[in-house]
C-alpha positions as protocol buffer text, in pm:
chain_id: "A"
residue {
  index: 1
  type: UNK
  ca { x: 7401 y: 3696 z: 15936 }
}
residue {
  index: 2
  type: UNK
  ca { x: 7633 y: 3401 z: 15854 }
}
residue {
  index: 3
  type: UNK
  ca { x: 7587 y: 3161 z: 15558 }
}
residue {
  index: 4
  type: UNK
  ca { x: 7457 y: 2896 z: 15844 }
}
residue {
  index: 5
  type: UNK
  ca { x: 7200 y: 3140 z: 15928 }
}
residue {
  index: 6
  type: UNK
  ca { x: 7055 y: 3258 z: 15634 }
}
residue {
  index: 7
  type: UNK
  ca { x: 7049 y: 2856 z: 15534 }
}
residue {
  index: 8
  type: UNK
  ca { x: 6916 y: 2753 z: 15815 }
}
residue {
  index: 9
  type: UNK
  ca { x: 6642 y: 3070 z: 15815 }
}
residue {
  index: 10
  type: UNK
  ca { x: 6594 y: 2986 z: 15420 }
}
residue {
  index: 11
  type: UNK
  ca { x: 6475 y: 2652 z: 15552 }
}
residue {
  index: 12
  type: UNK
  ca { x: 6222 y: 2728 z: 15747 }
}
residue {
  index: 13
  type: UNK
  ca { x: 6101 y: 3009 z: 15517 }
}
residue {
  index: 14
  type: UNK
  ca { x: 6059 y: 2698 z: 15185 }
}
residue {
  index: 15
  type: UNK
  ca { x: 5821 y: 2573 z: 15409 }
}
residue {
  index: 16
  type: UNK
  ca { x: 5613 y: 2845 z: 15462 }
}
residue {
  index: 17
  type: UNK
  ca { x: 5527 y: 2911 z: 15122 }
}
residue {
  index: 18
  type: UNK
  ca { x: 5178 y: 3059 z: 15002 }
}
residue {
  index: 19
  type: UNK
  ca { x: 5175 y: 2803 z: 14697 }
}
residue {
  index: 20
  type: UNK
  ca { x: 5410 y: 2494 z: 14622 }
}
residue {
  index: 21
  type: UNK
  ca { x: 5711 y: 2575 z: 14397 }
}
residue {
  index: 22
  type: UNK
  ca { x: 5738 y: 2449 z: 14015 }
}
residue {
  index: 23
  type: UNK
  ca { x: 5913 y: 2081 z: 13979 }
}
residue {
  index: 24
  type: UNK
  ca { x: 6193 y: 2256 z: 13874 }
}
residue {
  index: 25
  type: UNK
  ca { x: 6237 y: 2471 z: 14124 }
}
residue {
  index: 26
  type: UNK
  ca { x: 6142 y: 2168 z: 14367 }
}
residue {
  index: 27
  type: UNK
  ca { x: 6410 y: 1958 z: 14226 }
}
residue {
  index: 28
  type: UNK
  ca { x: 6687 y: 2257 z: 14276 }
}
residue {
  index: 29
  type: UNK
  ca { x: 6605 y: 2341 z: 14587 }
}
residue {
  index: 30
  type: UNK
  ca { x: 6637 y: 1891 z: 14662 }
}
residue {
  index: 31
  type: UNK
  ca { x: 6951 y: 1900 z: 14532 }
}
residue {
  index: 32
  type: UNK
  ca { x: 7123 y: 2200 z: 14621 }
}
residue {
  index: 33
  type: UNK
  ca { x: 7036 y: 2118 z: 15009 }
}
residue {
  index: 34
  type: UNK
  ca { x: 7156 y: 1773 z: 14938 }
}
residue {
  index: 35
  type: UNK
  ca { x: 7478 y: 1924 z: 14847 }
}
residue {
  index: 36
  type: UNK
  ca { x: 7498 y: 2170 z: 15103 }
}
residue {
  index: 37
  type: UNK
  ca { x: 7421 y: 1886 z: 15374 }
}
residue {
  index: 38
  type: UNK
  ca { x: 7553 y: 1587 z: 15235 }
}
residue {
  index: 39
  type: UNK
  ca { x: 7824 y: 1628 z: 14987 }
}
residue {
  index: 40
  type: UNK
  ca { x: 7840 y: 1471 z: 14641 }
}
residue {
  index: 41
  type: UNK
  ca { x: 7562 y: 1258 z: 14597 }
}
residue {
  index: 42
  type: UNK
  ca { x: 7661 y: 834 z: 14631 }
}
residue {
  index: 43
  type: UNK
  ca { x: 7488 y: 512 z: 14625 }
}
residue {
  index: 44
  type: UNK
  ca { x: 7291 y: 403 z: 14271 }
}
residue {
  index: 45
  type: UNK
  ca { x: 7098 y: 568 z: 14053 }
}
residue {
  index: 46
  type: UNK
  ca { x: 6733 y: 456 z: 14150 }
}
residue {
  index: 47
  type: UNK
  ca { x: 6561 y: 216 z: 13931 }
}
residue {
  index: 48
  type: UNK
  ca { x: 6389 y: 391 z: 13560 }
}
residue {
  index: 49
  type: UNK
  ca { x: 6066 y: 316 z: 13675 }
}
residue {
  index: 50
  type: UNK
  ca { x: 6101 y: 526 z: 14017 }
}
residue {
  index: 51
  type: UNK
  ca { x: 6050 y: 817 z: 13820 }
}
residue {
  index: 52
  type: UNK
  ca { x: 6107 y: 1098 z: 14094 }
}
residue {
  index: 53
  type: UNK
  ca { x: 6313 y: 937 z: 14286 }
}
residue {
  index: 54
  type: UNK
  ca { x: 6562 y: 954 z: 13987 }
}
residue {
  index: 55
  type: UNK
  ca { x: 6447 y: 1258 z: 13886 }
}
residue {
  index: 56
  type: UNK
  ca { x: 6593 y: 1396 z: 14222 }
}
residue {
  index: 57
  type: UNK
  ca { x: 6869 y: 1166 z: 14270 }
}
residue {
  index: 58
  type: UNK
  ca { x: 7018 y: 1320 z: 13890 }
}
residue {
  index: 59
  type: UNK
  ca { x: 6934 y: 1695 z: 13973 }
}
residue {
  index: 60
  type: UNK
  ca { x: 7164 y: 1619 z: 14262 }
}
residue {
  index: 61
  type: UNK
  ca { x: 7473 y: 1448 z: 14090 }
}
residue {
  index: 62
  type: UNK
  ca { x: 7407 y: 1724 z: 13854 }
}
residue {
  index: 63
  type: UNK
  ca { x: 7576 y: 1893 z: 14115 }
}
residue {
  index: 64
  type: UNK
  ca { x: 7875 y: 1674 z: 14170 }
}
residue {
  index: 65
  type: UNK
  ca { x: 8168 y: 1886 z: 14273 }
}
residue {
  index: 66
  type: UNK
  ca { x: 8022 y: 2162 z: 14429 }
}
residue {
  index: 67
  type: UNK
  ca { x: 8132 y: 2309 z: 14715 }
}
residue {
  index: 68
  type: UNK
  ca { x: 7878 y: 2303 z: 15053 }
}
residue {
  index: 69
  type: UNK
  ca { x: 7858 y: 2720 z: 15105 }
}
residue {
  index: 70
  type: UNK
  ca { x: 7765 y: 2731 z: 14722 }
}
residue {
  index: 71
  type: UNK
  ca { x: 7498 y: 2493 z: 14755 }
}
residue {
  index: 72
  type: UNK
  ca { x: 7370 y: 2709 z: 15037 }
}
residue {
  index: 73
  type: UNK
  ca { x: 7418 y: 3004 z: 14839 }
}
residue {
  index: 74
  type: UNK
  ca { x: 7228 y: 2888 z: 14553 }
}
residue {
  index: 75
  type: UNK
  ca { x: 6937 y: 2716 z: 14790 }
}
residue {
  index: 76
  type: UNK
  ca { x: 6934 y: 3091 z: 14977 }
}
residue {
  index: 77
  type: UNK
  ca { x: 6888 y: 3263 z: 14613 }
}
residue {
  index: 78
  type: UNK
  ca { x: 6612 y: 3012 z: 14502 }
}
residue {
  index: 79
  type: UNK
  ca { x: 6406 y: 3062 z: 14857 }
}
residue {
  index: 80
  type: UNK
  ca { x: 6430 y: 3423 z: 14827 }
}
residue {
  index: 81
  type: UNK
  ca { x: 6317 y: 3439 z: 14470 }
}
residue {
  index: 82
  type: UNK
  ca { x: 6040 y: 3207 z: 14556 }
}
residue {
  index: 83
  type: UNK
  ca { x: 5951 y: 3441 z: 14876 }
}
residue {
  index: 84
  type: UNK
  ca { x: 5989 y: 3716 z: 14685 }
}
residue {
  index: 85
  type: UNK
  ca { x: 6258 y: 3847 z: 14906 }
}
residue {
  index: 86
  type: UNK
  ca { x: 6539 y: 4013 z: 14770 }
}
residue {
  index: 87
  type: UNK
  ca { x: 6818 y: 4042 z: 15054 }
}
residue {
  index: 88
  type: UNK
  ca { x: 6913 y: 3828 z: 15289 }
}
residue {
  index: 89
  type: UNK
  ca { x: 6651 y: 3670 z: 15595 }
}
């Protein structure tokens, strides 16, 4: 199965979960597929008081730099540790 593939089966399996992931977890899984999807992240930082909006917005320039099929990599590895799955979908 291709990188596509497994990202595109990885995102259908997040949403399937028995139980909701940690906000950690949530907040790497946000901003690695904002990565994989959109690139480096742009526009400004949201406002202090739009607490997860920021939150997310700073796990994802976090990630400034980082190529598309690593994001996907890293997003695959985080769904599969949350499914429990240890290979590929």
């Amino acid at each position: 199965m291709s990188i596509n593939e497994q990202f595109a089966a990885a995102q259908i399996a997040v949403k399937n979960l028995s139980e909701k992931p940690g906000n950690l977890d949530l907040l790497a899984l946000y901003a690695n597929f904002k990565q994989a999807t959109d690139g480096d992240a742009d526009g400004n930082r949201p406002n202090m008081t739009d607490f997860i909006a920021r939150a997310k917005y700073d796990a994802w320039a976090a990630l400034a730099g980082t190529a598309p099929e690593v994001a996907q990599e890293k997003y695959i590895e985080l769904v599969n540790r949350l499914t429990g799955q240890d290979s590929e979908f």
